[in-house]
C-alpha distance (Angstrom), angle and dihedral (degrees) to the residues before:
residue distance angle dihedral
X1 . . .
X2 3.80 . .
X3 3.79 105.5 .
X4 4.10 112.2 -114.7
X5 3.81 133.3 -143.6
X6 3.91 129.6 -140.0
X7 3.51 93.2 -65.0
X8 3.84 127.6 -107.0
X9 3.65 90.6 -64.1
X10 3.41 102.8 55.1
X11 3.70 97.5 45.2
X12 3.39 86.2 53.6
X13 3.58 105.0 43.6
X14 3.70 83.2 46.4
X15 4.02 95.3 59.6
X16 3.80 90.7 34.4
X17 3.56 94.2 55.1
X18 3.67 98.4 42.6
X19 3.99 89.1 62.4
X20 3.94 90.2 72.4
X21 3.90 87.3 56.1
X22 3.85 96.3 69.0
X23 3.71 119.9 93.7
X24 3.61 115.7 -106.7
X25 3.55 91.7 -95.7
X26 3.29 92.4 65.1
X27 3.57 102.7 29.3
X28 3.42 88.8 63.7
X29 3.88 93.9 72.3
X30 3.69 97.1 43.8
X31 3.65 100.4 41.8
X32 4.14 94.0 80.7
X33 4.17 81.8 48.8
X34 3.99 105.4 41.7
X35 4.07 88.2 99.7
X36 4.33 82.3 57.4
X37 4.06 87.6 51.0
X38 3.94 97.6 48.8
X39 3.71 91.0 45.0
X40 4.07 104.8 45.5
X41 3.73 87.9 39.6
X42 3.75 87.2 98.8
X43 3.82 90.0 50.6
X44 4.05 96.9 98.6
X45 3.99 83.0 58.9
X46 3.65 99.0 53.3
X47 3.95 85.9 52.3
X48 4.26 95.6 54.5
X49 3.88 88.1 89.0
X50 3.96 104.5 31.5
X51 4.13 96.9 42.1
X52 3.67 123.0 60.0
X53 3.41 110.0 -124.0
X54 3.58 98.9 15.2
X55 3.75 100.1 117.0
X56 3.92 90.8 58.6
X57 3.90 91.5 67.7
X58 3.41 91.3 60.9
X59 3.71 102.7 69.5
X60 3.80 146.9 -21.2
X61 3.44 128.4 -139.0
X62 3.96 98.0 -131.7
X63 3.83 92.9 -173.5
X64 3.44 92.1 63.5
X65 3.44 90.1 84.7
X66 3.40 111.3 44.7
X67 3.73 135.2 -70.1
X68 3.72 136.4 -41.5
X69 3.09 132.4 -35.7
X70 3.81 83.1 21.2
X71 4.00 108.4 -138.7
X72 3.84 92.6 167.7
X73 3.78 85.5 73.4
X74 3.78 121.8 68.9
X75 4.09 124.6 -133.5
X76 3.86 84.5 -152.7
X77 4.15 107.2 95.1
X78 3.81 94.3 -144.1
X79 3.89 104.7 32.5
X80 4.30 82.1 47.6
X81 4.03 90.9 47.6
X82 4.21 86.3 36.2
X83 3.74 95.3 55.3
X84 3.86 93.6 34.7
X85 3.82 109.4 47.3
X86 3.80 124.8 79.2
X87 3.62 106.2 -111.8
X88 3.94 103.7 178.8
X89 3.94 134.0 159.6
X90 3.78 139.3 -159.8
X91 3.32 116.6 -128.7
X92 4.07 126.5 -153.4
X93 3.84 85.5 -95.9
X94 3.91 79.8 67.8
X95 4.09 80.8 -126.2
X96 3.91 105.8 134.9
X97 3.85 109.9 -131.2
X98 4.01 122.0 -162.3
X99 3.83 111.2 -131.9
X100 3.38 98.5 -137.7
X101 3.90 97.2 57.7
X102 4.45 85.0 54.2
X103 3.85 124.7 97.0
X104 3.97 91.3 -108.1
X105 4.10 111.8 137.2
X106 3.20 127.0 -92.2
X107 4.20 143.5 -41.2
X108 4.11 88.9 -87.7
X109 4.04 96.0 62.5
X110 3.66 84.5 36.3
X111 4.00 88.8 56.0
X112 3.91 86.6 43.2
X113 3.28 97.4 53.3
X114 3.98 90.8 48.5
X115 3.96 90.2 54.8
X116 3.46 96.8 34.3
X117 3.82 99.0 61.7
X118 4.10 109.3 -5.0
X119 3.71 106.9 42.8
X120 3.49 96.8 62.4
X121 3.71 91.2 63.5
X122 3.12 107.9 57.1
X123 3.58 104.4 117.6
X124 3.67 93.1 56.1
X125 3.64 132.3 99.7
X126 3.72 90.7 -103.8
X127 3.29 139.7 2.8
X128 3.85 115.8 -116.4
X129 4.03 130.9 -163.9
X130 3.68 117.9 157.6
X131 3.97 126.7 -156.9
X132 3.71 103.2 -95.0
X133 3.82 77.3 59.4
X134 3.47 93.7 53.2
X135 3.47 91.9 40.4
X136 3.71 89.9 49.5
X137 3.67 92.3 66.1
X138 3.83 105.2 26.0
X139 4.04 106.2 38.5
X140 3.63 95.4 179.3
X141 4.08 92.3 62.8
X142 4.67 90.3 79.4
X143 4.04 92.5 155.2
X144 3.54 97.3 66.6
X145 4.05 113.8 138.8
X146 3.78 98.8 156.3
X147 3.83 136.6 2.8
X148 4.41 121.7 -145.6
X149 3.47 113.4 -162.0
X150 3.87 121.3 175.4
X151 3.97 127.8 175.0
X152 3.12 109.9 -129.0
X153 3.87 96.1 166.7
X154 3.66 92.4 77.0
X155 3.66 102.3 51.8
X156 4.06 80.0 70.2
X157 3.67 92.5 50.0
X158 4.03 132.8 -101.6
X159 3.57 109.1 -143.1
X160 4.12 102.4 145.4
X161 3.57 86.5 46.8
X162 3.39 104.4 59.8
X163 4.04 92.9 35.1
X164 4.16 83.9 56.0
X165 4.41 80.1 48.4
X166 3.82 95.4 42.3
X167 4.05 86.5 48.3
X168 3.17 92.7 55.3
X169 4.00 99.6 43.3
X170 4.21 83.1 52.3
X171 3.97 90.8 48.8
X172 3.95 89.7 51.9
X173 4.02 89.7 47.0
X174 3.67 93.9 54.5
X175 3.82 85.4 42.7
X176 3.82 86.3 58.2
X177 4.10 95.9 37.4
X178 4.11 80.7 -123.6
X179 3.83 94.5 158.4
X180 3.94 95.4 173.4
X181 3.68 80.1 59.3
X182 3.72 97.8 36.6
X183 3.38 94.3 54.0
X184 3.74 99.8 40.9
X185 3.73 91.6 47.9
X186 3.77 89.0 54.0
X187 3.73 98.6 56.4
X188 4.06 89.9 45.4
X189 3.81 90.8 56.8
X190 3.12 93.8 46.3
X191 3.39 93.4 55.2
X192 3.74 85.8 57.0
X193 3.94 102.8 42.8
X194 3.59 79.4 61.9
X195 3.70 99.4 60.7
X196 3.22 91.4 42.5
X197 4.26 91.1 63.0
X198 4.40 83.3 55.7
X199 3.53 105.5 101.8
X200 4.38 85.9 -157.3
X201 3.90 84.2 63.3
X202 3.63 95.4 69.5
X203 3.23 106.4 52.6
X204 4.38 141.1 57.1
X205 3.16 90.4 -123.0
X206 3.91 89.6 66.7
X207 3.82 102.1 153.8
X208 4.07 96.9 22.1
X209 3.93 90.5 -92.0
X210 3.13 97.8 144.0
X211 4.18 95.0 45.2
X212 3.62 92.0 46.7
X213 3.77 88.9 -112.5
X214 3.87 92.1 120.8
X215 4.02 119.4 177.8
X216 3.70 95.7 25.4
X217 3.55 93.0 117.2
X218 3.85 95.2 65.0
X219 3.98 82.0 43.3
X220 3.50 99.9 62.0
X221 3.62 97.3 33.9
X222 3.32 106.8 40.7
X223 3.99 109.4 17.4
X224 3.81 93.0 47.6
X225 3.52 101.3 62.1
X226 3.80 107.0 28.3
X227 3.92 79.5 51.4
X228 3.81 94.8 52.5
X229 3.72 119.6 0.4
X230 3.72 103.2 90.5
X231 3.46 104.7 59.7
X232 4.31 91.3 22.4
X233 3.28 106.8 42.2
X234 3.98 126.9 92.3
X235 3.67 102.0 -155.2
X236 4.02 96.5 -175.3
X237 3.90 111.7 111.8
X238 3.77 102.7 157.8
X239 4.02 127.6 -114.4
X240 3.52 121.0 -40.5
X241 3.55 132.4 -96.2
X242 3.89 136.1 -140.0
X243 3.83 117.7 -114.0
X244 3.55 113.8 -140.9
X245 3.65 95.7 -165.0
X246 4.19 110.1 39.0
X247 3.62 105.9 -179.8
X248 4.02 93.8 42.3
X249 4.11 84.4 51.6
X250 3.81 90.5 54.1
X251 3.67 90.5 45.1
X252 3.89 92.9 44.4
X253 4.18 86.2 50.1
X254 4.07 90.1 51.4
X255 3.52 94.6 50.2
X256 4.08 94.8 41.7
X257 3.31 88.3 54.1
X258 3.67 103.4 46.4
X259 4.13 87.1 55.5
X260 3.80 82.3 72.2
X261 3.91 95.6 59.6
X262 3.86 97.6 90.0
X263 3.67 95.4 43.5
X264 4.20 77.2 53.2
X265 3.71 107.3 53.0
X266 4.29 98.0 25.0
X267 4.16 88.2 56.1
X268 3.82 93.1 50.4
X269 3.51 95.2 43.3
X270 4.30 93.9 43.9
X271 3.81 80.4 51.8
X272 3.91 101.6 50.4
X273 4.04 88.6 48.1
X274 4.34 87.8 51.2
X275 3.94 103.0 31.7
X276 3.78 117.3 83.2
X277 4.19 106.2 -100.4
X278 3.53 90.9 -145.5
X279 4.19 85.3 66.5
X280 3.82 98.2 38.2
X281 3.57 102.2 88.8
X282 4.12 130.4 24.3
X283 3.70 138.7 -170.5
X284 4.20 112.6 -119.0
X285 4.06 127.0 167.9
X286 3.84 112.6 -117.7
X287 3.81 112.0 166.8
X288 3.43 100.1 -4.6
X289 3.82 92.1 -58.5
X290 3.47 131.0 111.5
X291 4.11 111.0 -125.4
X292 3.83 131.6 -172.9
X293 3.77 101.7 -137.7
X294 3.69 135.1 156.4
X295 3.82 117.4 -76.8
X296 3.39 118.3 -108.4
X297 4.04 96.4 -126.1
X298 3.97 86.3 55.1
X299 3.83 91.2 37.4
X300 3.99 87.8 54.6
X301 3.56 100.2 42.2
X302 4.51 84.0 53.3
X303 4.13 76.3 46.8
X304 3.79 88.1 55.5
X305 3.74 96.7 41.9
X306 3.43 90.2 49.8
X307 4.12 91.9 67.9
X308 3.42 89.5 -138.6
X309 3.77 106.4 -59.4
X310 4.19 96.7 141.3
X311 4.04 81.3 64.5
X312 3.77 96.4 50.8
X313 3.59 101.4 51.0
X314 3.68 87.0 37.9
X315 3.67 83.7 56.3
X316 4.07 92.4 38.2
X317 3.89 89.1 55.3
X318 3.33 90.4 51.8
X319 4.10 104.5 55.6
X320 4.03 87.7 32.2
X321 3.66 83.3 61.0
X322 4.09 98.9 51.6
X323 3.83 82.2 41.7
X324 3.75 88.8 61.2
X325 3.77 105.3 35.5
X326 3.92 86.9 47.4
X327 3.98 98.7 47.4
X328 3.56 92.1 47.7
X329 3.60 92.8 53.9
X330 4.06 90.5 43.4
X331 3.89 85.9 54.8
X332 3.44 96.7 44.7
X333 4.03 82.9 62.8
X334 4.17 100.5 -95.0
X335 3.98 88.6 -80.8
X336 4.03 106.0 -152.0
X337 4.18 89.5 -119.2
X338 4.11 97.2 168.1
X339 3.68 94.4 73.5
X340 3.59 83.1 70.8
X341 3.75 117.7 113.9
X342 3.92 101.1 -132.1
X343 3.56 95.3 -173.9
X344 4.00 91.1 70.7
X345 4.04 84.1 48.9
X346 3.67 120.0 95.7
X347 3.45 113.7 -150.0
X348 3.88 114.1 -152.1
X349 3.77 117.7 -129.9
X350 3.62 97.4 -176.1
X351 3.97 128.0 80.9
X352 3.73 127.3 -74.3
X353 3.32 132.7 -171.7
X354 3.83 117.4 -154.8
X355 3.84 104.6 -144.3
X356 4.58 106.3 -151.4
X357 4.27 84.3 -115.6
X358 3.88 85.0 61.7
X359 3.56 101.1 -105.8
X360 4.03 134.2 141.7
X361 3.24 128.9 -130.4
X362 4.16 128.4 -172.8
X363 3.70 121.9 -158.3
């Protein structure tokens, strides 16, 4: 099963609430646009089946690799996609030789090599080195007739990574005054802040498949606050803040977050063993379509249970949103953006992808 986010109107409650964060300033450039940030903040989902790739950026399942606070795994993109990916050659022996287990130097050419001539492909349908490139980097390896590289980093997700990569793409829009980019930028990381708040997105066991708790994901994320954040929900967090240290905050979020997941799966499954099964799960008509989903009486009393943990990392989301959209901009200089004659700027309403070297791609 495909994993889900919060649901249309989460992401966009998210983005559109996040707008009333900014200073003045600041506000004052998105305010004619905050209808384009609540609606595109769903774009990153529409992508997960058309893009390769996509689907990684939306989560990462932390306990993959060990247990908390997760050393194993480093913050740095290329030392983490370095040390993780299978970076193999075949020698003239035709015996295929994994370059980690050679006598090449240490984890900085390693990571050098991995920027230098991997990272940039990501996106693309494989990744490609050849041996001079190998050779380029690790001189001692002279019986190189083909190199295999495979990323295995991404099948477990790569959510702070590409936040710390989407940052950065927003801070160099700003820089530019790029508001196409600016603004589509800010509803994709959005988008992503938000997963990152979802307890079920850092972890393998993403939709209790492997607890026999299947579909809570979608029940927590979705269910919860459609149920009862409209009329529950207190939305006001304050103004936002700058972050001195970006990739440690989106590290500190991921790991915050993922201290919730127990709390998450135990409650739901305590309450399916105590609540009547006969009144655990409903049929409603959405879209002409009749749906088995949970009942609202159980759905409120996992609400309950819950202590109010939808609403904070609603509310998280939110401010770690403003955070980013206003740091970036502060980094990028505080560029004077409402001087800017919006009528001559077209907006784009279909998808783009930002590519990490800063390029655009339709489709």
């Amino acid at each position: 099963m495909a994993k889900v986010d919060w649901g249309f109107f989460g992401h966009r409650t998210i983005n559109e609430m996040a707008c009333y964060t900014l200073p003045q300033e600041l506000f004052a450039f998105y305010k004619p646009h905050v209808s384009y940030i609540r609606e595109h903040a769903v774009d990153p989902d529409m992508r997960r089946y058309a893009v390769k790739k996509e689907a990684g950026r939306h989560y990462i399942d932390i306990d993959y690799w060990g247990e908390a606070p997760f050393d194993i795994l480093p913050r740095d993109w290329d030392r983490a996609f370095a040390q993780m990916a299978h970076i193999r050659y075949i020698n003239a022996s035709n015996d295929t030789i994994t370059l980690k287990e050679c006598r090449v130097p240490g984890p900085e050419k390693m990571d050098s090599f991995f920027h230098s001539k991997v990272k940039w492909n990501y996106f693309a349908d494989e990744w490609k080195a050849n041996c001079d490139d190998l050779k380029s980097w690790f001189p001692q390896i002279n019986d190189c007739t083909e190199v295999l590289l495979h990323d295995s980093l991404t099948d477990y997700g790569i959510l702070p990574y590409s936040l710390l990569y989407s940052y950065d793409q927003l801070t160099n829009a700003f820089d530019q005054k790029n508001i196409p980019r600016i603004l589509k930028i800010s509803a994709d990381i959005g988008h992503y802040i938000g997963d990152a708040h979802v307890p079920l997105h850092t972890t393998i066991n993403y939709n209790g498949q492997l607890t026999n708790q299947d579909g809570i994901h979608a029940f927590w994320e979705s269910r919860l606050p459609e149920l009862f954040a409209l009329e529950n929900y207190d939305f006001y967090v304050g103004q936002a803040e700058y972050i001195p240290d970006v990739n440690k905050y989106f590290w500190d979020v991921i790991l915050d977050t993922h201290s919730y997941l127990d709390s998450v799966l135990l409650i739901e499954k305590r309450l399916r063993r105590e609540f009547p099964s006969d009144r655990q799960n409903c049929f409603e008509q959405r879209l002409e379509r009749t749906v088995r989903i949970e009942c609202k009486e159980f759905a409120e009393a996992y609400h309950n249970a819950l202590d109010g943990m939808v609403e904070r990392q609603m509310i998280k989301s939110i401010s770690a949103l403003g955070n980013v959209w206003y740091s970036a901009w502060v980094d990028a200089g505080q560029p004077v953006l409402t001087d800017i004659d919006f009528g001559t700027i077209e907006i784009p309403t279909d998808s783009i992808r930002i590519e990490f070297d800063g390029t655009e791609v339709h489709h």
